[in-house]
C-alpha positions in Angstrom: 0.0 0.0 0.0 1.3 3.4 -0.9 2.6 5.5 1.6 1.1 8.6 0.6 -3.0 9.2 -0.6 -4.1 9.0 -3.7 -6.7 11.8 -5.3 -9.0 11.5 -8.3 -9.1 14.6 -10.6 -11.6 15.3 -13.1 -10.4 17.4 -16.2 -11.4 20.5 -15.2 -9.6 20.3 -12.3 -6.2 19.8 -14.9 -7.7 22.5 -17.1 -7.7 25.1 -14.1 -4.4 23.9 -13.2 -2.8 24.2 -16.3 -4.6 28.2 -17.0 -2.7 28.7 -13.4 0.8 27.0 -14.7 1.0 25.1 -11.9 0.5 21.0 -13.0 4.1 20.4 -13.0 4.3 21.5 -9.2 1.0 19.6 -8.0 2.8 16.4 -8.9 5.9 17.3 -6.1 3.2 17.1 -4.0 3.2 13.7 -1.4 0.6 11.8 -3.0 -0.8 10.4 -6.5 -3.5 11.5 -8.6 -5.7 9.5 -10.6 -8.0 9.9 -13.3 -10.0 7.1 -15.3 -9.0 5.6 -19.3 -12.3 7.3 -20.3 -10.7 11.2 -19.4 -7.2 9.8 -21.5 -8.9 10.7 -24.8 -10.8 13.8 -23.5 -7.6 15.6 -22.4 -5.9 17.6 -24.7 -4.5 21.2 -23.5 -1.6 20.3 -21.8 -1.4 16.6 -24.1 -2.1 13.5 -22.0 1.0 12.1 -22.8 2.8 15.4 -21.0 0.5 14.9 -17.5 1.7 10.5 -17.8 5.0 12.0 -18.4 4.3 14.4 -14.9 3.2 11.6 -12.9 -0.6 11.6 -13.5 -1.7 7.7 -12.9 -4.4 6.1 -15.3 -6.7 3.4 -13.4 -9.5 1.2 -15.3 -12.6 0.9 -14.4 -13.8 -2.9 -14.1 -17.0 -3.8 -16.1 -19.5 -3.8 -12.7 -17.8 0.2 -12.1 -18.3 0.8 -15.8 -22.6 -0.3 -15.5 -22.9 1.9 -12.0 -21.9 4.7 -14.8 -24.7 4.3 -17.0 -27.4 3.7 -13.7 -26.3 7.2 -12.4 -26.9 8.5 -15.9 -30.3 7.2 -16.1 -30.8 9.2 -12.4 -28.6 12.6 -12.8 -28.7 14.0 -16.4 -25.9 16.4 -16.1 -22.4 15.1 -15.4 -21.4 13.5 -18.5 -19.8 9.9 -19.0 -16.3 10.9 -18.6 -17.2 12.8 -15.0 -19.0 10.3 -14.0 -16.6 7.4 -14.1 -14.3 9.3 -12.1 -16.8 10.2 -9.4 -16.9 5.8 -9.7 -13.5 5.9 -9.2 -13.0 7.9 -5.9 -16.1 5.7 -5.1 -13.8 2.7 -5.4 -11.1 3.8 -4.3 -12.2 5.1 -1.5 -11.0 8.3 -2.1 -11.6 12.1 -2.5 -12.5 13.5 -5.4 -11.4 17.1 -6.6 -13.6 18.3 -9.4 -15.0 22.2 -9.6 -17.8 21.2 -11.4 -21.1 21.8 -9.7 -23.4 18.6 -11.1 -20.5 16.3 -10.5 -20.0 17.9 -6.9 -24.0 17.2 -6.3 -24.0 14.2 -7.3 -20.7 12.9 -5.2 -22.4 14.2 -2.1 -25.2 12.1 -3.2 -23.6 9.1 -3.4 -21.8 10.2 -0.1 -18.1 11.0 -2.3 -15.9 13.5 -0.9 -15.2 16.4 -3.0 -13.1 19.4 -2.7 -12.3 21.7 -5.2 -9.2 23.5 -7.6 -8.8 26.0 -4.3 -8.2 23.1 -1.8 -5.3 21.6 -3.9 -3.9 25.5 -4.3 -4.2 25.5 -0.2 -2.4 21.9 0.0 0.0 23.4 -2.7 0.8 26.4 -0.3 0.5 24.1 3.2 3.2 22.0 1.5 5.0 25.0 0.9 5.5 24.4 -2.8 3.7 28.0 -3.9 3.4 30.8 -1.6 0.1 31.6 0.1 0.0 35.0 -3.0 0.7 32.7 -5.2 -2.6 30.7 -4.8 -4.2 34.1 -4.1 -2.7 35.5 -8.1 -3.6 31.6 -9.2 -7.3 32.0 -8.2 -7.2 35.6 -10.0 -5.9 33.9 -13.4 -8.7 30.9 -13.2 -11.3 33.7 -12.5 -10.0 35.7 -15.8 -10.0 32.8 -18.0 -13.8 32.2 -17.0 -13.0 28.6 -14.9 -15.3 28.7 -12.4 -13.5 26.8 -8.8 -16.4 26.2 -6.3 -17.2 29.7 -4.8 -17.8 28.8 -1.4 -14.5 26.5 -0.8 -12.2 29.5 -2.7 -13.9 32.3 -0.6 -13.0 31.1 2.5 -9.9 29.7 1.5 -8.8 33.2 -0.4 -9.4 34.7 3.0 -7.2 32.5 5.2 -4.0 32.9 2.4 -4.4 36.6 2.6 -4.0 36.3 6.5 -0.9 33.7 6.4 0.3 35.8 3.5 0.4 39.1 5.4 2.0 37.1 8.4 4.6 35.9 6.4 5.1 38.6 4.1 
């Protein structure tokens, strides 16, 4: 068993990342992130090949995973495919999920998946002190100005503790 947790990301999560250039850095980070063989072929900006290269970890899903996709798509209409089979995956896995998409978010708290959003791995980014706390503060700003929308509630309460730590460190 690994010594350090493994997370499943959905592909906005990589997207937000990569608008903040930080995907290289979340992979120094002491853990593993997974995403499912149905999100390989859906990510193109950065090129799958460059986040396998990174460290980003491809699981399968196993044929009884792959039908609980298609029952929660006959319940919830909104997440697609792709987000759903990871949402399966952190189900598996027992793991957290870290998506900013609002169906997918509703529908892991449904079926009782944790899920945090793009600020949370910013704030485990700056915890582990691999980007400052003004750094994730400026990252938030650039995901804002390219219109990717990080869960409001987790970033506005996270933006407010890095602007205390930053002032006490700064």
């Amino acid at each position: 068993m690994s010594p350090h947790p493994s997370y499943v990301v959905d592909t906005n999560t990589l997207i937000d990342l990569h608008f903040c250039n930080l995907l290289p850095r979340i992979f120094t980070l002491p853990c593993t992130f997974i995403i499912t063989d149905f999100l390989r072929h859906e990510i193109r900006f950065p090129p799958f090949d460059e986040l396998s290269r990174m460290g980003l970890i491809v699981e399968p899903l196993t044929s009884a995973e792959v039908a609980e996709i298609s029952e929660l798509l006959e319940i919830y209409d909104k997440p697609s495919y792709e987000d759903i089979s990871v949402l399966i995956l952190a189900k598996s896995q027992n793991t957290i999920l870290i998506s900013g998409d609002e169906n997918l978010r509703h529908v892991a708290v449904q079926i009782g998946v944790t899920c945090y959003g793009t600020c949370w791995l910013l704030d485990f980014l700056a915890s582990q002190s691999i980007i400052a706390y003004k750094d994730a503060i400026s990252a938030y700003q650039v995901m804002q100005q390219n219109r990717r929308n990080p869960p409001k509630n987790e970033c506005k309460n996270l933006l407010s503790e890095w602007r205390k730590k930053s002032k006490m460190l700064d």
